[in-house]
C-alpha positions in Angstrom: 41.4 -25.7 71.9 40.4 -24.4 75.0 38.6 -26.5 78.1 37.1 -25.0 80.9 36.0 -27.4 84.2 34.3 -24.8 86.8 31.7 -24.5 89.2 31.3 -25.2 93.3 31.9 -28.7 93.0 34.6 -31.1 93.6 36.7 -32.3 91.0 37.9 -29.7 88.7 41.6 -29.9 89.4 41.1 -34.0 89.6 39.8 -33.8 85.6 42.7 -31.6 84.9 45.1 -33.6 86.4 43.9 -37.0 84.9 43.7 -35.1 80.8 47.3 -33.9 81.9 48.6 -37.9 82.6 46.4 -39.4 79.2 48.0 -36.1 77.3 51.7 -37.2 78.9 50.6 -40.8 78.4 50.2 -40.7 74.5 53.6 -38.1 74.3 52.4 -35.3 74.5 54.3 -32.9 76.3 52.1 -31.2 78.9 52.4 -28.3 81.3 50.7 -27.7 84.6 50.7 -24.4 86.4 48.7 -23.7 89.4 47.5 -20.5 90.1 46.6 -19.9 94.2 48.0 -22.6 95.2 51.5 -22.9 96.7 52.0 -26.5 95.5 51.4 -28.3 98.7 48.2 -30.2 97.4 49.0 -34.1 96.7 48.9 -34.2 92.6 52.3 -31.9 92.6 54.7 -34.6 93.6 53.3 -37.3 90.7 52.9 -34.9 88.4 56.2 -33.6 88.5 57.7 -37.4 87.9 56.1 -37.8 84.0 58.1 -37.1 81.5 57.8 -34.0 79.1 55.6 -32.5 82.4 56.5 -29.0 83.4 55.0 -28.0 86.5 54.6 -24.6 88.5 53.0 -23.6 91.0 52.7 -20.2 92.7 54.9 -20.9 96.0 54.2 -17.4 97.4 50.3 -18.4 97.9 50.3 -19.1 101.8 47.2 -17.6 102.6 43.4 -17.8 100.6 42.8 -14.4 98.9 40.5 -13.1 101.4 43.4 -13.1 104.1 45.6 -11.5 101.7 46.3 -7.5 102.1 47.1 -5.0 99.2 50.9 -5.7 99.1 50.3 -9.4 99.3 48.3 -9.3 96.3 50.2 -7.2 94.3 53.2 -10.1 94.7 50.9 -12.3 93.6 49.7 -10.7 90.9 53.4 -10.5 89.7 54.0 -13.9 90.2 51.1 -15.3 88.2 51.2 -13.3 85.6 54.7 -14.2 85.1 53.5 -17.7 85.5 51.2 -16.9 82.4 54.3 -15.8 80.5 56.0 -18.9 81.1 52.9 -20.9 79.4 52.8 -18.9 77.1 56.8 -19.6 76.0 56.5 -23.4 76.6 53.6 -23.1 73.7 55.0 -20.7 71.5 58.7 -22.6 72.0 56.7 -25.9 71.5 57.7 -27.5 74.2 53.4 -28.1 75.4 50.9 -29.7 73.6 48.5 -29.4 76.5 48.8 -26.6 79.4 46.3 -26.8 82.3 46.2 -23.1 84.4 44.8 -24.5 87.2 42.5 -22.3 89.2 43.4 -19.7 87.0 40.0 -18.2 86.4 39.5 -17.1 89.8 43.1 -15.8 89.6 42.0 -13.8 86.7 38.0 -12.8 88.2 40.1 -11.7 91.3 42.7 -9.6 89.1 45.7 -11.7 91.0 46.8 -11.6 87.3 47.5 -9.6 83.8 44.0 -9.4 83.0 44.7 -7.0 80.5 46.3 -9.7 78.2 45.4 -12.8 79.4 42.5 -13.1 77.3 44.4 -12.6 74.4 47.3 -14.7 75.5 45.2 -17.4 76.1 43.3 -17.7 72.7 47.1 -17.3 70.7 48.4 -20.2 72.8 45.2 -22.1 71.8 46.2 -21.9 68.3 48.7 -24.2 69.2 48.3 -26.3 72.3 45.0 -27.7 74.1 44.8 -25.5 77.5 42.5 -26.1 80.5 41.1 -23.2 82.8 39.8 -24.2 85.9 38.1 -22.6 88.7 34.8 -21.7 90.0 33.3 -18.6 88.1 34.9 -18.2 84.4 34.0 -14.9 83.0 31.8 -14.7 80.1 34.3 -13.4 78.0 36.2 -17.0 79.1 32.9 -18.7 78.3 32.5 -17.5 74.5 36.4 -18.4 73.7 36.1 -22.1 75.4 35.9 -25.7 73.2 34.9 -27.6 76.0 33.0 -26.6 79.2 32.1 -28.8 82.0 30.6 -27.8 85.2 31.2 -29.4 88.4 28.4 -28.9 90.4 28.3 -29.5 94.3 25.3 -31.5 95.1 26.3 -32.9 98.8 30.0 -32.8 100.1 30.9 -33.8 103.5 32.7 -30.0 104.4 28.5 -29.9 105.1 28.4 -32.0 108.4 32.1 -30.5 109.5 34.3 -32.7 107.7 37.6 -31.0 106.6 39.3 -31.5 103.7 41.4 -34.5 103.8 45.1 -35.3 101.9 44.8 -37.2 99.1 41.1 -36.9 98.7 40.4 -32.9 98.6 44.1 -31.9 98.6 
C-alpha cells in the first residue's frame, strides 16, 4: 500500500518517522531514505539504532534546491535516483516491509530524480511493502496510486513571528 502525508504543515516527516518505529516495533523490517536532506535532522541518529532499520539519506544535499545550480542538481538527481534503486532492491530482496521516501515528492515534482520510472517503481514495490511519500505537493498521478493520504496543513507556526527552526522540534 502506498501513504502519502503532504502539504505546508508541520509534521509529515514526524508521522513517518513514528509508522517507521510501530512498523520496526512489531518486526517488521523498515527502511528510511531521505530525499533533500543530508541527514543532519535529529530523527537519523534513533532511527538508525532499531533493528531491521535501513537508513539513507542523500549526504550531498548541503544547500535547499533553489541555491542549487545546474551541475549541483544533476549530482543530485544521480544520487536520489540511485537512492530509489536501493528501495527498490531492499523490497524486491525482501529485506522491507515498510519504506518511507521521505520528502521524496518534491524530489520527484523538482525532477531531482528518475521521474521517468519512479512512478512505476513505486507502485511494483507497493505490491510488496507499505511505502510512505512525503512532501509538500504530490503529483496527481501520486495522488490516484496512494492508499492513504493525509494532509498536513499549516494553520499558525511560529517561523510567522521570526522564530527559526529549532533542533529536536523542527529538525
Amino acid at each position: 500500500m502506498i501513504h502519502i502525508y503532504y502539504g505546508n504543515g508541520k509534521g509529515k516527516t514526524t508521522a513517518a518517522v513514528g509508522l517507521t518505529v510501530r512498523a520496526n516495533g512489531a518486526g517488521m523490517k523498515t527502511a528510511f531514505f531521505q530525499f533533500l536532506k543530508n541527514g543532519s535532522s535529529s530523527e537519523i541518529g534513533i532511527l538508525e539504532k532499531l533493528p531491521d532499520n535501513t537508513v539513507i539519506c542523500c549526504r550531498e544535499c548541503t544547500k535547499f534546491t533553489f541555491e542549487m545550480n545546474g551541475s549541483e542538481k544533476q549530482l543530485i538527481c544521480k544520487v536520489q535516483t540511485d537512492m530509489l534503486k536501493k528501495a527498490a532492491d531492499l523490497v524486491s530482496s525482501g529485506n522491507a516491509d515498510l519504506v518511507v521516501l521521505d520528502e521524496f515528492l518534491d524530489a520527484y515534482s523538482k525532477e531531482l530524480t528518475d521521474t521517468d520510472n519512479a512512478y512505476d517503481i513505486i507502485k511494483a514495490m507497493s505490491d510488496k511493502a507499505e511505502i510512505v511519500l512525503t512532501g509538500r505537493a504530490p503529483t496527481e498521478a501520486m495522488l490516484a496510486i496512494a492508499d492513504y493520504v493525509t494532509e498536513m496543513k499549516s494553520v499558525r507556526h511560529p517561523y510567522e513571528k521570526g522564530i527559526t527552526a529549532r533542533k529536536g522540534i523542527e529538525y
